[in-house]
VOROLO-110887 format. One line per field, with one value per residue (C-alpha): x, y negated, z. Coordinates in nm, 3 decimals, m for minus. Layout:
<recs>
px <- (X,...)
py <- (Y,...)
pz <- (Z,...)
</recs>
This chain:
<recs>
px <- (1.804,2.041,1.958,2.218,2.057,1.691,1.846,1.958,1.625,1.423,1.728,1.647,1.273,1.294,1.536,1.413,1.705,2.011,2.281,2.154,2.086,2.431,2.566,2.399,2.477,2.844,2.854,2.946,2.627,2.752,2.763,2.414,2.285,2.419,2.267,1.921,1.943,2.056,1.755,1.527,1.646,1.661,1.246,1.197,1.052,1.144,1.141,1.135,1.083,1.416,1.351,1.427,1.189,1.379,1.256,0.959,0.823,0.682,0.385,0.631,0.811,0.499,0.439,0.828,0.887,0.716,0.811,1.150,1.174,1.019,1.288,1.558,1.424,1.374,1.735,1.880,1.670,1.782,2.135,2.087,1.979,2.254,2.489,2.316,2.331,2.709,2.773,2.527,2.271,1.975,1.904,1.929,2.206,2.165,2.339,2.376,2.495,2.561,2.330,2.648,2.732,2.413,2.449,2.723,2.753,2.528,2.184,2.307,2.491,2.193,1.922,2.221,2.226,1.897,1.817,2.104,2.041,1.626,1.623,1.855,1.590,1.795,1.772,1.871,1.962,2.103,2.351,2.631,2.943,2.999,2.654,2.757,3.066,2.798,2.581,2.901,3.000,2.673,2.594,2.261,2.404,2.639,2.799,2.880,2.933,3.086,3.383,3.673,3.944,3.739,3.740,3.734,4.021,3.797,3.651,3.759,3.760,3.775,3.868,3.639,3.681,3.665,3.396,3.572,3.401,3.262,3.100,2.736,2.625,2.300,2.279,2.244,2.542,2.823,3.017,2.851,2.902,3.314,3.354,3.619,3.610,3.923,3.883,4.064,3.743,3.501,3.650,3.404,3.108,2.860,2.990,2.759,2.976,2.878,2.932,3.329,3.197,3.032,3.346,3.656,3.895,3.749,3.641,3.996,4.136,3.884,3.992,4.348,4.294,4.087,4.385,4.640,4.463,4.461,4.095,3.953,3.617,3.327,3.091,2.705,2.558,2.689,2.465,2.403,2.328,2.467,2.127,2.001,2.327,2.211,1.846,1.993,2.202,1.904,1.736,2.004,2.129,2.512,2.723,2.926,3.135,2.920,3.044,3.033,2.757,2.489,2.617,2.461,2.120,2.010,1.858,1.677,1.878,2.143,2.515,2.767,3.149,3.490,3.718,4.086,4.248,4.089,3.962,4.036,3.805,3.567,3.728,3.401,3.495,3.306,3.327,3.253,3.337,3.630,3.732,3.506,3.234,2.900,2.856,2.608,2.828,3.069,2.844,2.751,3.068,3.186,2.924,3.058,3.382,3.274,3.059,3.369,3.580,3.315)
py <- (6.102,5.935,5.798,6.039,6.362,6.186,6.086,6.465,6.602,6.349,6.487,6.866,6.770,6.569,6.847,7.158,7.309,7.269,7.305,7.033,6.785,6.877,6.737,6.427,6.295,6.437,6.711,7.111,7.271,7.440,7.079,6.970,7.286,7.224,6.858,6.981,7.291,6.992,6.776,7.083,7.146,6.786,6.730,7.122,7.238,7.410,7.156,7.407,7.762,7.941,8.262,8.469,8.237,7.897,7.644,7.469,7.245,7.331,7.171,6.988,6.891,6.750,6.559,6.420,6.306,5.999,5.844,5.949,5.789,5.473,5.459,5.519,5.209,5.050,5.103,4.970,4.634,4.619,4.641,4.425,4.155,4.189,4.149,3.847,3.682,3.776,3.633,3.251,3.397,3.398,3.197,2.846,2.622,2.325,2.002,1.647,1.351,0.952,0.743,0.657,0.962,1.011,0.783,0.960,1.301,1.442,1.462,1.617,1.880,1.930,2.008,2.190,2.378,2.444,2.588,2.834,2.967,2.937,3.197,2.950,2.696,2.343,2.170,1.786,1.565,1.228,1.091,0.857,0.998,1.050,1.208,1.463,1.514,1.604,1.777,2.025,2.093,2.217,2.421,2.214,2.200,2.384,2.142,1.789,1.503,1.210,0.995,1.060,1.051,1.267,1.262,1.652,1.868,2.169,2.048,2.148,1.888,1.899,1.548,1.424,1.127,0.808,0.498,0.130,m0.079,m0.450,m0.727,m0.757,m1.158,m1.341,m1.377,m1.765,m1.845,m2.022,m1.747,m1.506,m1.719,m1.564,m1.229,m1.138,m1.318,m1.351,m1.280,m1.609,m1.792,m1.599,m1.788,m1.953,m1.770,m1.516,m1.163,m0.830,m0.554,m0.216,m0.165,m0.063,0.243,0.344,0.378,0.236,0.322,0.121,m0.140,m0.247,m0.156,m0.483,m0.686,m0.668,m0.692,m1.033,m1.149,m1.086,m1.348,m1.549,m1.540,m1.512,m1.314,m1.501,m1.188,m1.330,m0.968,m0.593,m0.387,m0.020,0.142,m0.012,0.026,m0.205,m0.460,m0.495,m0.591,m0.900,m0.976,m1.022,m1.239,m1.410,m1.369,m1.343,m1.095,m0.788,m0.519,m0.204,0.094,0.107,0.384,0.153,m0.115,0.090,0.050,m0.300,m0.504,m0.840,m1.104,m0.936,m0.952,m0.770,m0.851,m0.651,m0.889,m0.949,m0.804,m0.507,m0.352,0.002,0.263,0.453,0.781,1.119,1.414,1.782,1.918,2.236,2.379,2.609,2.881,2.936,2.805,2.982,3.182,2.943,2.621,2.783,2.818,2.473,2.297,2.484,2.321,1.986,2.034,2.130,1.853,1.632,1.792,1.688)
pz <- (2.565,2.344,1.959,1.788,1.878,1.774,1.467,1.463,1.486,1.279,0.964,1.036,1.045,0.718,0.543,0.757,0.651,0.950,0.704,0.464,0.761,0.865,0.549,0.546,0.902,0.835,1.114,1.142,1.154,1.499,1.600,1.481,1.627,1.966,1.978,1.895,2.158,2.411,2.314,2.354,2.696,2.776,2.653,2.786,2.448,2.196,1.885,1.577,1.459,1.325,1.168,0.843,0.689,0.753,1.002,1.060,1.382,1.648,1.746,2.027,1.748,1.534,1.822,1.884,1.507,1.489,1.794,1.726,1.455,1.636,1.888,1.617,1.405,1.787,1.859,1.506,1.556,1.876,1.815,1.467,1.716,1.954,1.711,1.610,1.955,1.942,1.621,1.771,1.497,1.726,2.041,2.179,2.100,2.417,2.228,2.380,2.204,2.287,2.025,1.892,1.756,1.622,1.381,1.185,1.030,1.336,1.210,0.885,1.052,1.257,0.953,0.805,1.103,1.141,0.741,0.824,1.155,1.129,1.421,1.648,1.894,1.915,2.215,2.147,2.494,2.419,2.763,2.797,2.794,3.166,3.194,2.891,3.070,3.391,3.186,3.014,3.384,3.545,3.228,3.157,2.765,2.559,2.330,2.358,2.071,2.340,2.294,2.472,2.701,2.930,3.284,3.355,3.262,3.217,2.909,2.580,2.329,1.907,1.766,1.493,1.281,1.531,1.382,1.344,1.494,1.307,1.439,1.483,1.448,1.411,0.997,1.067,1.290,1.111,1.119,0.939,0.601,0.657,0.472,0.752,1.115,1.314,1.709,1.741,1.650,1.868,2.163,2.351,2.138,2.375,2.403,2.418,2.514,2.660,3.079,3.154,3.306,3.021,2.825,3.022,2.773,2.456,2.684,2.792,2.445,2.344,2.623,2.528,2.175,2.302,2.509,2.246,2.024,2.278,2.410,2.730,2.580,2.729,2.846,2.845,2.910,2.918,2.743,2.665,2.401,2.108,1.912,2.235,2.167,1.779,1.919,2.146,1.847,1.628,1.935,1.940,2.234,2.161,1.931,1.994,1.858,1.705,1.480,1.165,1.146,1.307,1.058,0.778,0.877,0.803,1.104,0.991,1.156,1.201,0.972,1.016,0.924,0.959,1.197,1.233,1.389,1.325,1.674,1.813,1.680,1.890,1.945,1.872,1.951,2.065,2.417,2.607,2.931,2.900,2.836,2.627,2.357,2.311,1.979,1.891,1.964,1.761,1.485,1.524,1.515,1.223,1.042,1.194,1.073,0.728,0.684,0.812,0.550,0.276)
</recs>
């Protein structure tokens, strides 16, 4: 029993008059009459009274008109929401981030995300990189915010604005009296830098940038996450490279300085499992890349 020929009925019930209903759903009244004669054998009823008089319903047809018109308004909502789903309108969006990348445009883009699409539930998961990278490939999220190169050549991957990294120092050292520190004079001082596993990439972009000043950097502890790194920093327990995002927030105890030369940036970008992002990952990261534009 298909939605067209209720639609058909519930129009001759409303008009009880075939040619009028014929004219507003835009068919031949032949047509319209041969619906409602297959409905009637289809339900095994007649549905109305034709005679010199006009038309009227039957009591079968008193009794078919308001659920009818039910399942009519039943299938429009239904379809209204599948379109919705299609469009990432309604449904879950599953997003991980590093704590890194939460610390830049991501929360906004999150609340802006969240007034728009009020009908879309969003699951937050913060990971490391690798275990985003994990988490992409087994389907456990949709979207990623990590910081590439990635390991896994069936992720997709949008490049977002990378964060420069400063130097986090304890406000009383010596050093932080220097508007701008040179690596040069951080050799022999205690290092905080994040595990090599972590993010292998940046990590031996630092070494080398270490080395080409001339430093062997003097490693006291690798820690993880950054947020952590900032906390040793204000106990003093040595100093380390953060990004600039976490620099905004103040931390008593903590100062923090551009150096020279200035240090690789931290590479942010968003990742999904190809071929395709969901519909609402797509919604999502047009948001993102709004916001970036801003």
């Amino acid at each position: 029993m298909d939605i067209r020929s209720m639609a058909c009925f519930v129009a001759v019930a409303e008009e009880l008059h075939f040619h009028r209903a014929a004219g507003r759903l835009h068919l031949t009244q032949p047509s319209l009459s041969q619906r409602i004669r297959a409905l009637e054998d289809e339900i095994g009823a007649e549905l109305f009274i034709r005679d010199r008089r006009g038309v009227a319903l039957t009591p079968a047809g008193k009794a078919f008109l308001d659920p009818a018109r039910r399942a009519i308004e039943n299938a429009r909502t239904a379809r209204e929401q599948a379109l919705r789903a299609f469009r990432g309108e309604v449904g879950t969006l599953k997003l991980g981030f590093t704590v890194i990348a939460f610390y830049g445009i991501l929360p906004q883009a999150v609340q802006a995300f969240r007034r728009r699409y009020p009908d879309v539930e969003v699951e937050l998961n913060e990971m490391n990189s690798p275990s985003l990278e994990s988490a992409l490939m087994t389907g456990a999220i949709d979207l990623a915010v990590l910081h590439p190169p990635l390991a896994n050549p069936n992720l997709a991957i949008h490049d977002l604005p990378a964060e420069p990294l400063v130097l986090a120092l304890p406000a009383d050292h010596p050093l932080a009296d220097l508007e701008e520190i040179h690596l040069a004079d951080l050799a022999g001082q205690p290092l905080l830098i994040a595990p090599r596993r972590i993010g292998p990439s940046i990590y031996d972009r630092i070494i080398a940038l270490f080395h080409e000043q001339g430093v062997t950097p003097r490693i006291v502890q690798e820690v993880t996450p950054m947020t952590t790194l900032v906390g040793l920093v204000s106990a003093g327990a040595g100093m380390g490279l953060v990004t600039a995002g976490i620099s905004r927030l103040p931390r008593p105890g903590v100062a923090f300085r551009p150096t020279t030369p200035e240090p690789p940036s931290l590479p942010i970008a968003a990742s999904w499992l190809k071929p395709d992002l969901s519909a609402t990952g797509k919604r999502f990261l047009e948001i993102v890349v709004a916001l970036d534009r801003d």
